[in-house]
N, C-alpha and C positions, 0 to 999 in steps of 0.2 A: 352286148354279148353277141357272138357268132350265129347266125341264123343258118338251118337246114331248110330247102324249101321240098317240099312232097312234092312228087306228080306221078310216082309211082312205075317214074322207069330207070331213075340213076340213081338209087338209095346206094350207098357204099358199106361195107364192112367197118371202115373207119368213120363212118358219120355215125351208126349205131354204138359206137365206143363211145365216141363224145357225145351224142347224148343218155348214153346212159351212165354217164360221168356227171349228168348235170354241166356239162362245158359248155352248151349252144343249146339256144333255143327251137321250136321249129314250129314252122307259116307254111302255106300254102298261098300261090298266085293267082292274080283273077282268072285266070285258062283253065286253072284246075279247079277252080269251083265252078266255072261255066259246063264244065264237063260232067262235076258229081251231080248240078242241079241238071243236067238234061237227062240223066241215069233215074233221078229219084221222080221225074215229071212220067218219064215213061211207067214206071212201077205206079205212080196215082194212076195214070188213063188204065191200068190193069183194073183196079179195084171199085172202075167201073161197068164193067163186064160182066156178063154172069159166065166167065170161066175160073174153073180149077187151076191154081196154079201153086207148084211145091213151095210151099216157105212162105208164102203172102195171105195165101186164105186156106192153109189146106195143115194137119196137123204134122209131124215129123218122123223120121225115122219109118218103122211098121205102120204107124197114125198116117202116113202119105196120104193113105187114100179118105180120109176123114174132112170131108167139106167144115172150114169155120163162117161161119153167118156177119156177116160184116162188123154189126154192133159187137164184137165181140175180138177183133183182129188186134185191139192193142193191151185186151186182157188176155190171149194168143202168145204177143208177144212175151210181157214181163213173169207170165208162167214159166214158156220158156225157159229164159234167163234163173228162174227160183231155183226151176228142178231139175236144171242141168250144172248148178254150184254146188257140188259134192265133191271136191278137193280134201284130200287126204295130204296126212305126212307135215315135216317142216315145209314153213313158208321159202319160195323164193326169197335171195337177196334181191336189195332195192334195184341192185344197179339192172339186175337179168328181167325185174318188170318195167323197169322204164323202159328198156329196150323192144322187151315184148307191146310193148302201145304203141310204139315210134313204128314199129313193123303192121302194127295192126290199123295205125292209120296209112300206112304208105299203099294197103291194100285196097283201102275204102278211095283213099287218093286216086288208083289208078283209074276208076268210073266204070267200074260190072258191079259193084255192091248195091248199089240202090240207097245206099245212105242220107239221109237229113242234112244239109248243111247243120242245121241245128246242133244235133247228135256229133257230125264229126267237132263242128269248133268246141263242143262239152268235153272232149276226149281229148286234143291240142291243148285246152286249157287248163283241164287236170295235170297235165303232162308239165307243162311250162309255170304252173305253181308247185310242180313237185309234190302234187296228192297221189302217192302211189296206192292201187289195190294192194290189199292184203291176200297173196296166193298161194295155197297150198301148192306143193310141188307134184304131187303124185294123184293120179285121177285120170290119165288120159291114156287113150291106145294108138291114138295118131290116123283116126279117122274114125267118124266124119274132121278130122282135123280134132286140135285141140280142147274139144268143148267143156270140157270142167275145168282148166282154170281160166280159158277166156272168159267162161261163164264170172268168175267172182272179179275178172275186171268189168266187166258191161254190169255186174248189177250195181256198181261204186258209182257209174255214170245214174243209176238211178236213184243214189242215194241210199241204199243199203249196203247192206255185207259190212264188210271191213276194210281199214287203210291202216299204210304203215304210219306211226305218228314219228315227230322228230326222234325219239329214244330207239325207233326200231320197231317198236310194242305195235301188237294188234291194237287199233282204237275203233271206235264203231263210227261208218262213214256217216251216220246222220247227222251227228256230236258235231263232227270236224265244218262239214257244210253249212252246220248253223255258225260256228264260230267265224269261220273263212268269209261269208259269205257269199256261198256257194248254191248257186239253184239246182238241183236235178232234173233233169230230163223226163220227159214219157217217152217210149217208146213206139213208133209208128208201126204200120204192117211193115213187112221184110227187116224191121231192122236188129230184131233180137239174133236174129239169124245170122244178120252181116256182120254182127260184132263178134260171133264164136265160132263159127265154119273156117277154119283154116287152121294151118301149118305153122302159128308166130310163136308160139312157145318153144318148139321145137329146134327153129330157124334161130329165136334169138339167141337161145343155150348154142346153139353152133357158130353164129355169129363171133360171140364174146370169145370160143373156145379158138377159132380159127386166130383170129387176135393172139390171147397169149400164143399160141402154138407157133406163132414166127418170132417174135420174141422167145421161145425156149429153145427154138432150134439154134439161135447163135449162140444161145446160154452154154448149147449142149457141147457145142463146139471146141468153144472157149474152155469149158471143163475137158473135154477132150486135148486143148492140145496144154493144158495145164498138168493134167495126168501124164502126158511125152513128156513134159520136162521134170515129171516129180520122179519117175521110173526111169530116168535118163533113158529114156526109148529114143526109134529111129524114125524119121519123118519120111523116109526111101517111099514107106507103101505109097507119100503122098505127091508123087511124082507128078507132073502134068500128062507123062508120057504114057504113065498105066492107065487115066482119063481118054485118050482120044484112042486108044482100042474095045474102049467099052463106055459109049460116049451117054451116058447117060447124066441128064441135066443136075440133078438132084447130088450126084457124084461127085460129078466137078465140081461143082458149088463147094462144097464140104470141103475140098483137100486143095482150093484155095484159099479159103477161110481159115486152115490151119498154115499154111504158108504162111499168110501175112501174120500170122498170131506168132509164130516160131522164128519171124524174122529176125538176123542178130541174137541170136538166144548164145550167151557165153556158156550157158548148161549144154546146151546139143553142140557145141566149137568143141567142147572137151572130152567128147567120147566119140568124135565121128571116124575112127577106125579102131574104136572095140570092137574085139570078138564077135559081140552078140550082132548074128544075123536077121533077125527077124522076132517081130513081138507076136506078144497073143491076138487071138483075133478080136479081142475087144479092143485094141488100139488099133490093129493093123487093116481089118475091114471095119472100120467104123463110118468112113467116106461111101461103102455101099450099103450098110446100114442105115447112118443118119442123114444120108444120101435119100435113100428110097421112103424114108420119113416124109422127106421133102416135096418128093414128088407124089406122094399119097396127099399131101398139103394142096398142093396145086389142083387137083383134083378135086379136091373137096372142098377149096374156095371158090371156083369154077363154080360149082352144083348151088353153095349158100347166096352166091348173088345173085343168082338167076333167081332164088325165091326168095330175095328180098323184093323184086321187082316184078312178082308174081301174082295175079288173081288166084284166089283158093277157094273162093264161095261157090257153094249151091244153093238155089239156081243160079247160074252168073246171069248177067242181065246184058242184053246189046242191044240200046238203045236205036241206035240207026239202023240196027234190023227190024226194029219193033218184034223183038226177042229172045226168049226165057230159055236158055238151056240148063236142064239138071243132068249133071256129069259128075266127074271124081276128081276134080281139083285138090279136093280137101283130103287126099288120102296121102299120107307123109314114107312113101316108099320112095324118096328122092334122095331125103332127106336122113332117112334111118340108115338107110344104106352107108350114108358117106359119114357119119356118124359113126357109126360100128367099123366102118374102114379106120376112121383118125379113130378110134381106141385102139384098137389093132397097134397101129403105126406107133402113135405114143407110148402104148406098152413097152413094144419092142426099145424106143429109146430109154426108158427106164430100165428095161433088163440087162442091155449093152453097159452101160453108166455103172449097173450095180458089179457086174462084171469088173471093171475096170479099178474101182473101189477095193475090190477083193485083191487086184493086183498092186494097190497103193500100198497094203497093212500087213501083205506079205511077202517076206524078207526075202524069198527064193524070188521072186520078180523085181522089189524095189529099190535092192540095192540099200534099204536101209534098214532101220532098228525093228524089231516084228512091232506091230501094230505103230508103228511111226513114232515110240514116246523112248528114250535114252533108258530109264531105269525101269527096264520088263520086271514082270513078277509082280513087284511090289506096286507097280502101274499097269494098268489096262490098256491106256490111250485108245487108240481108235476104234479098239475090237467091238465097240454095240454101235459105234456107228455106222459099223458096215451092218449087223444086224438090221438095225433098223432101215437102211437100204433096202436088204434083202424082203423085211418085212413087206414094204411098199410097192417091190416088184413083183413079190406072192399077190400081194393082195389084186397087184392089175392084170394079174394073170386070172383071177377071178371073174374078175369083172369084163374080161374081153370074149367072151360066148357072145354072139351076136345075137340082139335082140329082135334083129328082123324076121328072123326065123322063125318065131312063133307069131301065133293068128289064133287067136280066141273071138268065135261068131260073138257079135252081140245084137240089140234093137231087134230079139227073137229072130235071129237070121237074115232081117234084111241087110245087114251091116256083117255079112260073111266073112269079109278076110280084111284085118285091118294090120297098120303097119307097124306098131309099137315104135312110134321113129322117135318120141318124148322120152321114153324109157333109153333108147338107145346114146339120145343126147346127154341125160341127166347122170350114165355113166361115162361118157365120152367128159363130162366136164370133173368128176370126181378122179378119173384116170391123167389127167393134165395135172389138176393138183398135188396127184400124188409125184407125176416123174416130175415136176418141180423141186418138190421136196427131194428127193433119190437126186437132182442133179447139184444141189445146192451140196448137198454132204458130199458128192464127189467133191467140189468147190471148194468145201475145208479140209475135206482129207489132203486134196491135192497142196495144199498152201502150206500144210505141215511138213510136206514132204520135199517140197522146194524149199523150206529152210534149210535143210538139210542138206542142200547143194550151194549154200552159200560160202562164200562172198561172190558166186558166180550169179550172174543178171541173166533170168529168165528172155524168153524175147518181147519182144515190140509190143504185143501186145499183152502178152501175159503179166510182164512185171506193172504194168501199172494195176491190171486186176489185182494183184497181190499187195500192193498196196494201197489199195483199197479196202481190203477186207482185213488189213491188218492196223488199220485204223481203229477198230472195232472187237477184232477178234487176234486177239495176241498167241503167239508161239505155244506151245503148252508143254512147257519145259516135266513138269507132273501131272497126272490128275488133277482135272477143276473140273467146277459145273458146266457141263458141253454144252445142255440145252441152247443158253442165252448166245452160246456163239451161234452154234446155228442159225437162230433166231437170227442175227445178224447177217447172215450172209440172206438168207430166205430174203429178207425187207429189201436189202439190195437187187433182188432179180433182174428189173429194169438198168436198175445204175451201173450193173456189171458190165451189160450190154452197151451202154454209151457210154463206158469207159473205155472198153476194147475199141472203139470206133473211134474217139477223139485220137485214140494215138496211133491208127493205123489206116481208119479211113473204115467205110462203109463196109460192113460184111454181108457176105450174100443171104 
């Protein structure tokens, strides 16, 4: 199997996909354990000292100023860990905590945590047996960093709390490590600390989200130029020439992606000197639309991989200083930020989508039968599909109030303005899921509608999409059960997108 190796300065976006796919395993090199063990040497020569120091001998939060007695530093720690595992809500999916570990070791990897070799290879191993913590989703404000549900991964390395079993189900981790043969950990001074103080719950929900989100931007496209060919619309807006007076990356991108999709389209050969001058602006600015999606994208991939490759503890530790800085690494305003930007952005491509959908089902734009189905009246065809579009674009219009904006003090004030970046992630990923959904029903509405212009062949790219999904999902001469189609196009999201590409070549 494919190995990832930690050192906590090249983690990728795409390495946290595969392993949180379970595709590759992940090691560390003897440089970076030479590294974590001269990080964790320097924290022992601390705990010879009779200094105060935050996080090793001293209690947390308001408690800062609380001296702990040395005999007492590693029932310090796994208190910690107990009374900070207060996770609320449904559990994460498996796939968003493997990712959250892989990030939260790549932090310990980088050598400012102070971690155990011990401790880290208990956490790699879990990882690489596929024992996942069992984590509530809801619990955090996004500083001191994520501490309630890193908390119920660190206490799994102790051998409590809960893990997901094969079925999904909660199972209790003590069960599982007797069966596995699985040892638990104790906890040394600083390290309850190093395993929760940080931004990985956050990062990895933006992670995973950044992933689909370039994968749905060509979805969106391809739905995009599938809609030009079901409304016999014009491709003029997507001129290269209107591109380089308003040269924006994101822009061009789009309305070459719709080029090669519309290439050879026998649909657009037979109306290219009709009447109709110009479409709605859900066709026609869709390239500065799904354009500025893009470049909101870039942005916010920028911002996630700088903290995959980022320390977030306090105190951070720097060994060859011989020291201990306590700072705000762990405060997720990086991260909320760009979080609430991509829901924002993906909103908007679901509202666009829904828009266009609205232009497929009616007759005064599409040139075809109202709601796309031959016998009206006594048939509905697509009219709740668009509903249900519209529903999911309500709904992410909901959901897109930024989250960073609010700041609830907690830890009686010491902990005055936190980022809520967790919250702002956990709706950035329910808002991708939904314009998924909103782009896929354009994807069937648009296929109904292209039948409708046959025997003429879509373009280059499109007709292979079309047949594709029509493998699956047949014409709907009347009313049938729509769900299961959808259903059908939805499961292909991926497959759409390397369908359009084998027959036209890479999209942007």
């Amino acid at each position: 199997m494919q190995k990832v190796y930690l050192n906590g300065e090249n983690l990728t976006i795409d390495d946290v996909v595969l392993i949180s796919k379970g595709l590759a395993e992940v090691a560390i090199d003897d440089k970076t354990r030479k590294k974590m063990a001269k990080c964790r040497k320097f924290v022992d020569s601390i705990l010879k000292k009779d200094k105060a120091v935050y996080g090793i001998n001293t209690g947390f939060g308001m408690l800062s100023d609380v001296r702990v007695e040395q005999k007492d530093l590693e029932a310090l720690q796994i208190n910690l860990i107990r009374s900070h595992a207060i996770g609320v809500g449904e559990p994460f999916k498996k796939e968003v905590v493997r990712a959250i570990m892989l990030l939260r070791a790549n932090v310990l990897a980088k050598g400012f945590s102070g971690i155990s070799l011990e401790t880290f290879d208990k956490l790699l191993e879990l990882l690489n047996k596929d024992i996942v913590p069992f984590i509530p989703s809801q619990g955090s404000v996004g500083a001191s960093g994520d501490l309630a549900p890193l908390a119920h991964l660190a206490i799994v390395l102790c051998g409590e709390g809960y893990v997901i079993d094969e079925k999904g189900n909660q199972a209790d981790t003590a069960k599982v490590f007797k069966k596995k043969g699985i040892t638990p950990i104790t906890l040394k001074a600083k390290e309850g600390l190093a395993l929760i103080n940080g931004t990985q719950v956050m990062t990895a929900l933006g992670a995973l989200a950044v992933h689909r989100v370039r994968n749905l931007l060509k979805l969106a496209d391809i739905a995009l130029t599938s809609t030009i060919e079901g409304i016999m619309g014009t491709d003029r807006a997507f001129d290269r020439k209107v591109n380089v007076v308003r040269p924006h990356a994101g822009q061009f991108a789009v309305s070459e992606n719709v080029l090669k999709l519309i290439a050879n389209s026998e649909i657009r050969a037979s109306h290219i000197n009709c009447p109709r001058v110009q479409d709605a602006y859900s066709v026609r600015c869709a390239p500065q639309v799904h354009g500025a999606v893009r470049d909101a994208l870039t942005h916010v991939e920028k911002v996630i991989t700088t903290e995959l490759n980022s320390s977030t503890d306090n105190p951070l530790i720097f060994p060859d200083e011989k020291e201990t800085i306590s700072a705000g690494n762990f405060h997720g305003e990086p991260i909320g930020l760009v979080m609430d930007y991509l829901t924002a952005a993906v909103s908007e491509l679901g509202s666009i989508s829904e828009r266009r959908i609205e232009q497929l089902v009616n007759p005064v734009f599409s040139q075809a039968p109202a709601f796309l189905v031959k016998n009206k009246g006594l048939n509905s065809g697509f009219m709740i599909a668009h509903v249900a579009a519209a529903s999911l674009a309500s709904e992410n219009k909901t959901q897109s109030f930024p989250a960073t904006v609010d700041s609830i003090p907690t830890s009686a004030g010491k902990e005055d303005h936190v980022s809520m970046g967790t919250t702002a992630a956990r709706k950035c990923t329910a808002v991708v899921e939904n314009t998924v959904k909103i782009i896929c029903i354009e994807l069937l509405t648009a296929m109904q509608a292209i039948d409708f212009r046959k025997p003429l062949r879509a373009g280059d790219g499109v007709e292979p999409v079309y047949k594709l999904i029509r493998k699956d999902v047949p014409f709907m001469e009347n009313d049938a059960f729509i769900h299961p189609m959808f259903m059908n196009v939805l499961k292909n999201e991926y497959e759409i997108v390397k369908t359009a590409e084998k027959a036209v070549g890479t999209l942007n």
